[in-house]
N, C-alpha and C positions, 0 to 999 in steps of 0.2 A: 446340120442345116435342114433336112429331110423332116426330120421326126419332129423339129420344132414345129412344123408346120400344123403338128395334132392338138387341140383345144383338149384331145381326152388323157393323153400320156400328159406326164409330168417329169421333165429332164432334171438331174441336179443340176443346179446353178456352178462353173466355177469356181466361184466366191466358197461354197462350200466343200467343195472336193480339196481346195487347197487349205483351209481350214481343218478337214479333217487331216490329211495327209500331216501337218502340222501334231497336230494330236498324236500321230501315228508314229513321231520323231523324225519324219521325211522331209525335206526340203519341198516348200508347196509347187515349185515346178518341177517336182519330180517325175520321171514319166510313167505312166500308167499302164500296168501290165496284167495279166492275167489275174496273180497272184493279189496285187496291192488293190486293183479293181474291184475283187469278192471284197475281198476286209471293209475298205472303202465304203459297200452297199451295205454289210452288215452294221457298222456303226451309222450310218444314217440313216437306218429301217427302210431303206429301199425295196421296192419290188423284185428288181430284175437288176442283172450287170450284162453287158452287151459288148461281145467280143465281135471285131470286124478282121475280117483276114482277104487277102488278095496274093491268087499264085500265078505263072505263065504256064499254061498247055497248050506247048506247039508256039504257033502264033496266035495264039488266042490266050486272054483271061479267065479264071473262075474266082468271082467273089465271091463270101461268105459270112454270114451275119447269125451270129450262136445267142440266145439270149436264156441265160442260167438265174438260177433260185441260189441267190449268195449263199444262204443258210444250207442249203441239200445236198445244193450241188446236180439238181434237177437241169435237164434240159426241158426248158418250159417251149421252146422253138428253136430251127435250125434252116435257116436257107440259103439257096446257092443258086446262084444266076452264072451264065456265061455271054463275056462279051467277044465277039468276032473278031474287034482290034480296040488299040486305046483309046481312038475316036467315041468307041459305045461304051467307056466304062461308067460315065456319066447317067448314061439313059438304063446300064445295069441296077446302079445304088437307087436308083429311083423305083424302079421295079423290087426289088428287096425290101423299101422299104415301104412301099404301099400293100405287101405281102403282107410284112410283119405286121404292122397296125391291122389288118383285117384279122389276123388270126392271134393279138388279146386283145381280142373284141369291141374294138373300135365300129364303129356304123357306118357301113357302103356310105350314107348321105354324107356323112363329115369328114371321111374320105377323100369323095367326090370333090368339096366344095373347097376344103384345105389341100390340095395337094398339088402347089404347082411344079412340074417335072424340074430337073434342077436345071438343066443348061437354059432352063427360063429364069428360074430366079435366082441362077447367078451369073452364067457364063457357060458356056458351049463351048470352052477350049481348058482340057484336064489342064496342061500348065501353066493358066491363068490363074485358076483353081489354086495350083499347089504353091505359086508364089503368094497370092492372099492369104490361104492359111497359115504362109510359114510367117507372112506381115505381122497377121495375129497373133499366133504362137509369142513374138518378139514383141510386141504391144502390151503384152498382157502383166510383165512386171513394171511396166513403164519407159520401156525404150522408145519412145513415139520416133528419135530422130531416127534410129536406124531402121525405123519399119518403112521409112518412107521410100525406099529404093526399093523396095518389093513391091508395094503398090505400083510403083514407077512400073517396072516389069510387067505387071499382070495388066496395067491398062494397057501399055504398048502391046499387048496382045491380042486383048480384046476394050479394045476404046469404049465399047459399049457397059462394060463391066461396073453397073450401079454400086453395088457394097466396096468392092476396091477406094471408087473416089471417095463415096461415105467415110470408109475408116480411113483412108490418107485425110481426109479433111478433117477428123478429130484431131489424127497424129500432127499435121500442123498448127492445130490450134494449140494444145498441146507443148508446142513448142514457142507458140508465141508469133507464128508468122499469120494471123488474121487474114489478110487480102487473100492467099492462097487457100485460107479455112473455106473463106463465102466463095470462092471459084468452084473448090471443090463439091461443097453443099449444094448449090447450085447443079452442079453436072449432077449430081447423084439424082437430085428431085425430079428434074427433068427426064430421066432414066426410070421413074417412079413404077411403069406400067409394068416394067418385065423383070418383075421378082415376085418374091413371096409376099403373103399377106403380114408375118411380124417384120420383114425386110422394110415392107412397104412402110409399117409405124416406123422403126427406127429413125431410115433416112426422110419421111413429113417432119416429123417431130423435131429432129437436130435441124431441119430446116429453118423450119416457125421459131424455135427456141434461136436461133443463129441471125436471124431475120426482125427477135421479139416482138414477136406478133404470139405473144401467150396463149390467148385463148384460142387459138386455132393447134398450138400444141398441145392442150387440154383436151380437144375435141379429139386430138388423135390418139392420145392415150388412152381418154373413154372409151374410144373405139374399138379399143386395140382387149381394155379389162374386159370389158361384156363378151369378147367372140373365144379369149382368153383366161378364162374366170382361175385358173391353179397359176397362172405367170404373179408370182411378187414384185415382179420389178415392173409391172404398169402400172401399179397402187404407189409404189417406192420413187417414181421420176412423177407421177399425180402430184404426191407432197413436196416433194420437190420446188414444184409452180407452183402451187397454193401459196407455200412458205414465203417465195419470191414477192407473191402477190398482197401477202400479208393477210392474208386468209388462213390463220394460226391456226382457227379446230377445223377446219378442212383439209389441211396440210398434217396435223394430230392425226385427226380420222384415219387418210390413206396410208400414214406411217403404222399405226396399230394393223390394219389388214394386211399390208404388204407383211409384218410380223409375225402373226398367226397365218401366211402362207410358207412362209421362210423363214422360222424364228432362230435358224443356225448361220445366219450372214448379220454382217453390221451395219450397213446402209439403213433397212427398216428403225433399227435404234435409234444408229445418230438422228435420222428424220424424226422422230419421235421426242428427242432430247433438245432439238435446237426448236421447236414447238413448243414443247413446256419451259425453256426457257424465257422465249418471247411473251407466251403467256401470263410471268412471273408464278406459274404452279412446281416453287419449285421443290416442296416436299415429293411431287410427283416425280421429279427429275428423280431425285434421289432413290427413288422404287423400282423408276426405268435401270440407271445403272447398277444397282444393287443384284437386276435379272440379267445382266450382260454379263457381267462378273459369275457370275454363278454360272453361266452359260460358257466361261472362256473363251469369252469372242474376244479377238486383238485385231492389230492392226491401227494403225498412226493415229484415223480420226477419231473412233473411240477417245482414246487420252488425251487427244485434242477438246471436245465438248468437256470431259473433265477436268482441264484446264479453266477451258472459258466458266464453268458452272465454281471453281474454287475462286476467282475472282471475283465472278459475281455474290457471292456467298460469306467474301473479304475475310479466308479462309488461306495464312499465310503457310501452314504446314504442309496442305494440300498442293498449293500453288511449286512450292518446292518439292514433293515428291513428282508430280507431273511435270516440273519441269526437265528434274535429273532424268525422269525415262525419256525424253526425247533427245540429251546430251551426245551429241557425236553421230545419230542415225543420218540417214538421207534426209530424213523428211522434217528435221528442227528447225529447218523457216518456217514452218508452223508454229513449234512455240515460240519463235524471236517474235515473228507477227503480233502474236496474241501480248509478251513482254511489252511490246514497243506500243500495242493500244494502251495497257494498263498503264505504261509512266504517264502516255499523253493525258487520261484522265485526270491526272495527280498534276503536269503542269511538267514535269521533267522533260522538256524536250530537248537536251542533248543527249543524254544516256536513252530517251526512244528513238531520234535519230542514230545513234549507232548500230540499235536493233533492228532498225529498218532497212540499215546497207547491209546487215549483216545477213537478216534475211533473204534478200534481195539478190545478192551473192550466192547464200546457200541456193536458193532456187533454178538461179542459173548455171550452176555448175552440175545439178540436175537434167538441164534441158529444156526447163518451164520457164520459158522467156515472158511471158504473158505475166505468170504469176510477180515474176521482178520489177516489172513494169508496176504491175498493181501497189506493190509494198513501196516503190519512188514514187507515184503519184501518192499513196496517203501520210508520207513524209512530209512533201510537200503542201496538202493542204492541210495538214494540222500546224503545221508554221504559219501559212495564212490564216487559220480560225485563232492562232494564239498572237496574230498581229504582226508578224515578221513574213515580209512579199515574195524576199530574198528568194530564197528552192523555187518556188512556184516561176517565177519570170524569168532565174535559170534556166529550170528545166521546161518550161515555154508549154506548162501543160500541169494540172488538168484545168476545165476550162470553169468550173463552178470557182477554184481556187483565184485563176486569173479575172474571175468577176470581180470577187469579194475583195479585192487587190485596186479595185479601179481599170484593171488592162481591158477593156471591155472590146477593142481592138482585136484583138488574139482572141481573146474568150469565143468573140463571138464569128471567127475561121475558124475553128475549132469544134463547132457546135455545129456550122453550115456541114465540115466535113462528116462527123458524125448525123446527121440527118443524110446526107447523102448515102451512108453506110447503113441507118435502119430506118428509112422511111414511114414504115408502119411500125415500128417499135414501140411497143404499149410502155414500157416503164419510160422509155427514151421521150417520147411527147406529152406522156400525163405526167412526168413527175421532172426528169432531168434537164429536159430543153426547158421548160415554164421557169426552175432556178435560175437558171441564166439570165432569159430575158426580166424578169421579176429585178434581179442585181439591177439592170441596164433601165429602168424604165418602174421605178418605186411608187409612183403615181398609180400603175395597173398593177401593181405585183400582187394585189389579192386575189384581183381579177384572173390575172395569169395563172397563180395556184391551185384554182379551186378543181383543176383536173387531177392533181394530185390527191384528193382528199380519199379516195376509195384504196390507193395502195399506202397512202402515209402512215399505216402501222409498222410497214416495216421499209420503211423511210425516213428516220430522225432527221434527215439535212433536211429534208422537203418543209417538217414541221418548225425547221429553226430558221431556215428562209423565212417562210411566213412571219415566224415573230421578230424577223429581226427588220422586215417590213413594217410593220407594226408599231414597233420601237422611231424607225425614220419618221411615220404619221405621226409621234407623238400618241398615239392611244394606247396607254400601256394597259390596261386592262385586258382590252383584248391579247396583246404581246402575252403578258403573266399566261392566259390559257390558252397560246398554244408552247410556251414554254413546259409549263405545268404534265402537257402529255408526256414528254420526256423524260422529265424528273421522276413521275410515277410509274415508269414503266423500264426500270434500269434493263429488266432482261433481255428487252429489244436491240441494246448495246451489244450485249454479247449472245446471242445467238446466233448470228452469222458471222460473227468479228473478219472469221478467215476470208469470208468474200470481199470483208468493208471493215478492213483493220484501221480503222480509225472512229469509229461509232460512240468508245465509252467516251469520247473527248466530247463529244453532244451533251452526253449525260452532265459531265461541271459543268460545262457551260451554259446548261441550262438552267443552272440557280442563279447568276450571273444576269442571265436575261431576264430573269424574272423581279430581282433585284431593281434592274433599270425601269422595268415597266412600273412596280409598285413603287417608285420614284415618283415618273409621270404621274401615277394615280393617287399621289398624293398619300400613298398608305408610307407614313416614314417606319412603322413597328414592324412592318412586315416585309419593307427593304432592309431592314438593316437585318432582321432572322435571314433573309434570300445570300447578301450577301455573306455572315456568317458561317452558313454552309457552303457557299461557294470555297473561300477561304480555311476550311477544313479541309476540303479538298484538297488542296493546291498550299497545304502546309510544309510542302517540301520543292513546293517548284521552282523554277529557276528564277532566279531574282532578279532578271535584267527583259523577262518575259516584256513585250509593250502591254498586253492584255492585262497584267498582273500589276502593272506599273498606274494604268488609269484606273482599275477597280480601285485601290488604295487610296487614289485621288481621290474618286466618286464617294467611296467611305465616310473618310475625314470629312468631307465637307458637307455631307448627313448628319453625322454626331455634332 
C-alpha cells in the first residue's frame, strides 16, 4: 500500500503475478515465498523482488525490507526499523519504506508529495489493518460473500477506516445487495480526505461510477493517469467509461496504452477487443487475439470476447469450440448469457429462455446475485420486444420492458425509484429515463430522445425507441434511419453482450423496423428486401412468436 504511493516505481499488478505462477504450474493463489518470488521477477524481467520480514525482540519489533537483483542474487538494499510496541509497527513500514524509495533513487520532491504515513491512508489500528487484508486476500478469487465479515471486523475497529467500506461496498455489489453497495460508497467517499492519493482515485471513481455521474469518473482517472503515468489500470477502467459512453476510439486508444504498459494481463485486451468489435474492425479483432494467444493470457473473459466475436462473425465451429471451454467452469453463465443472446437474434425464445435460467442460476450459485438479476430482467424483455408481456408483468420489472407492454403504471415506479437511486446518472437521464417516458407520451418521444443521441452508439435500445416512435408518427423514413444504424453496425450487438445480453435481438429487429417504415414510405421493393432479411433471420424461430405472427401478416398483404 506504501510503495503504491510512488509515481516512479512500478509494482507487479496481481493479475500478473498469478498469471505467471500459472505458467510456473502453481496454483495462482499460491503463496509467495522467497524461492517462487526470485523466479516470479525473473520471468517478468522485473527489477527487484522484495522480501518483508518482522520478528519480536523483547517487547519490541524489528522489521525488515531486503530488496534483491532476481537474476544475481545481489542485495541491491536492505532495511530495518524497530518498533517500541505493536501500536508503532504502522508508523515503522512507513519509515522503511520512504527509506527505500530514497535510496533507488526516487526524488526527496515526489517523496515528499506521494507519501501519505499509513495509519493515514488506511487506518491507525494494525488489526484493522490485518482483517482488511485477510478481506482482500479472500476477495481476490472471488469470494466477495465471505470477505464481507472481515470488513465487518476491521470497520468495527476503526469506523473511520475508508478502503474497508470501499472494498466491502464492491463485495456487496458483487453479491447483488445494491442499497448496502451505495451505503457503503457513500461512507468511503466521505472518508475521502484521510488516505492515499491512488486510494483517493479508487474510492472517487467507484463512487461517480456507482452514482453514474461518468464524467466526473473520467476526471478521476485523468487524474489519477497524469500523477501515475507506469499504472495500466487508469488507462484500462479510462476505456472502460469511454466504451460505456460509446466513445469506441477513445475507449481503443486507453485500451492500447493500458497494453503497452501491461501487455501480460487480460483486462487491456478484452478492452481493446470489445472496441474493435463495436467498431465492426473486426479483421483488427482478430490481430488483437491472435497476440493474446501467443501471449497465453487465459482466464474466462478472454474466451468470453471470442465467443461473442465467433457469433458475430456467424462462425459455428468457433462458437462450439468456445462454447465446450466454458462447459462445467464457474464462470459458464457467461457462455449461457451470450447462447441465450444468440437464439434471441434468430427468434428462439424458449431454448434462450432456458439459457437465461440457466445462466441466472449458474451466477447465483456463485454468489453474483446482481449478475441473475441482469440475465431475468433480459429474459424478460426480449419476450416483450418479441411481443409476449407474460415474464415482464410477472416479474414486475424491468421498467423499459413494462413500458413497451403498456404497464406504464409500474414502468413508471420503477423509473421514479431508480432516479431516486442515480439522480445525476449520465446514461440513466440521457438515455434510460428519456425510453421510458418517450414509451408513455409518443407525441414528445423525439423530443425526449434527443439527450440520448451523444451515447446511442453504444445504446441500440435508445436507437430502436426512437424509431419505433417514428413508426407510431407514421414517418417511416425517418423510422428506416434510425433503424438503419443498428443493422449496419451488428458489432455493437455483441461487444458488451455480457453487460446487455439481449443487444443481438436489436440487431433482427431492426430489419423488421425498417421494413414497417419503408411501408409507410411507400418504398414497397425495399420493404419487402427489409422484411426478407428479417425472415432470414428468424428462419428458425418459434412459430407461435406474436412478433413473427404479425410480420407474416404485414408480408402477405405487401405481395
Amino acid at each position: 500500500m506504501q510503495l503504491e504511493q510512488s509515481p516512479f516505481l512500478s509494482l507487479i499488478s496481481d493479475e500478473r503475478i498469478q498469471h505467471t505462477l500459472r505458467l510456473m504450474d502453481q496454483p495462482a493463489d499460491a503463496r509467495l515465498t522467497p524461492e517462487n518470488t526470485r523466479e516470479i521477477c525473473v520471468r517478468t524481467g522485473t527489477a527487484a523482488a522484495l522480501e518483508g520480514s518482522i520478528a519480536s525482540l523483547g517487547t519490541q519489533y524489528v522489521l525488515g525490507l531486503k530488496a534483491v537483483n532476481c537474476r544475481t542474487g545481489e542485495i541491491l538494499d536492505e532495511e530495518q526499523v524497530q518498533a517500541a510496541r505493536k501500536e508503532d509497527v504502522l508508523d515503522a513500514l512507513t519509515t522503511i519504506a520512504s527509506n527505500f524509495r530514497t535510496r533507488v533513487g526516487e526524488s526527496l520532491a515526489t517523496i515528499r508529495e506521494h507519501n501519505t504515513p499509513l495509519e493515514e491512508a488506511t487506518t491507525a489500528s494494525l488489526d484493522a489493518l490485518q482483517n482488511y487484508s485477510a478481506g482482500m486476500v479472500i476477495m481476490g478469487p472471488g469470494h466477495f460473500r465471505a470477505a464481507i465479515p472481515l470488513f465487518d471486523r476491521a470497520i468495527a475497529i476503526d469506523p473511520k477506516f475508508a478502503m474497508a467500506y470501499y472494498l466491502r461496498g464492491v463485495a456487496y455489489e458483487q453479491a447483488g445487495d445494491m442499497e448496502r453497495s451505495a451505503q457503503d460508497a457513500t461512507r468511503a467517499f466521505s472518508q475521502v480526505d484521510r488516505v492515499s492519493e491512488t486510494e483517493r482515485t479508487s474510492i472517487t471513481a467507484y463512487y461517480y461510477r456507482f452514482t453514474g455521474e461518468l464524467d466526473k469518473e473520467i476526471d478521476a482517472w485523468q487524474l489519477s493517469a497524469r500523477n501515475y503515468p507506469r499504472n495500466w489500470s487508469r488507462h484500462n477502467q479510462l476505456s472502460v467509461t469511454y466504451i460505456d459512453m460509446g466513445q469506441f476510439e477513445e475507449g481503443l486508444k486507453e485500451g492500447e496504452e493500458s497494453a503497452r504498459l501491461e501487455p501480460h494481463v487480460e483486462p487491456p485486451w478484452r478492452r481493446q477487443l470489445d472496441a474493435l468489435m463495436c467498431l465492426d474492425r473486426l479483421p483488427e479483432a482478430e490481430a488483437v487475439a491472435a497476440k493474446v494467444r501467443a501471449l497465453g493470457i487465459d482466464g474466462s473473459r478472454i474466451p468470453q470476447r471470442y465467443l461473442e466475436s465467433a457469433y458475430l462473425e456467424d462462425d459455428p465451429a468457433a462458437v462450439a469450440r468456445e462454447v465446450q471451454w466454458f462447459a462445467g467452469k464457474p464462470e459458464e453463465y457467461l457462455s449461457l448469457g451470450l447462447q441465450a443472446a444468440w437464439l434471441n437474434m434468430h427468434g428462439q425464445r424458449r431454448e434462450s429462455s432456458e439459457k437465461y435460467q440457466r445462466a441466472a442460476e449458474t451466477a447465483r450459485r456463485q454468489g453474483f446475485q446482481y449478475v441473475a438479476d441482469d440475465f431475468e430482467e433480459a429474459d424478460a424483455r426480449a419476450d416483450a420486444l418479441a411481443g409476449d408481456c407474460r415474464r415482464a408483468r410477472r416479474l414486475g420489472r424491468p421498467a423499459l420492458a413494462l413500458a413497451m407492454c403498456g404497464e406504464m403504471v409500474e414502468a413508471k415506479k420503477l423509473a421514479a425509484e431508480n432516479s431516486k437511486l442515480f439522480p445525476n446518472g449520465t446514461i440513466w437521464n440521457a438515455v434510460q429515463l428519456p425510453e421510458i417516458e418517450a414509451m408513455d407520451e409518443l407525441d414528445k418521444g423525439i423530443e425526449l430522445m434527443a439527450t440520448a443521441s451523444p451515447y446511442e452508439r453504444a445504446y441500440p435500445d435508445a436507437v430502436y425507441v426512437r424509431g419505433l416512435v417514428y413508426l407510431e408518427m407514421k414517418r417511416g423514413a425517418e423510422a428506416v434511419a434510425e433503424f438503419r444504424k443498428i443493422a449496419e453496425h451488428e458489432g455493437t450487438s455483441w461487444g458488451a453482450t455480457w453487460v446487455h445480453p439481449y443487444w443481438g435481438q436489436y440487431y433482427a429487429l431492426s430489419y423488421l423496423g425498417m421494413a414497417r417504415g419503408y411501408v409507410l414510405a411507400g418504398e414497397g421493393a425495399q420493404a419487402r428486401d427489409a422484411y426478407e432479411k428479417f425472415f432470414g433471420l428468424w428462419k428458425s424461430a418459434d412459430a407461435d412468436l406474436p412478433l413473427g405472427r404479425q410480420a407474416r401478416a404485414e408480408y402477405a398483404k405487401l405481395r
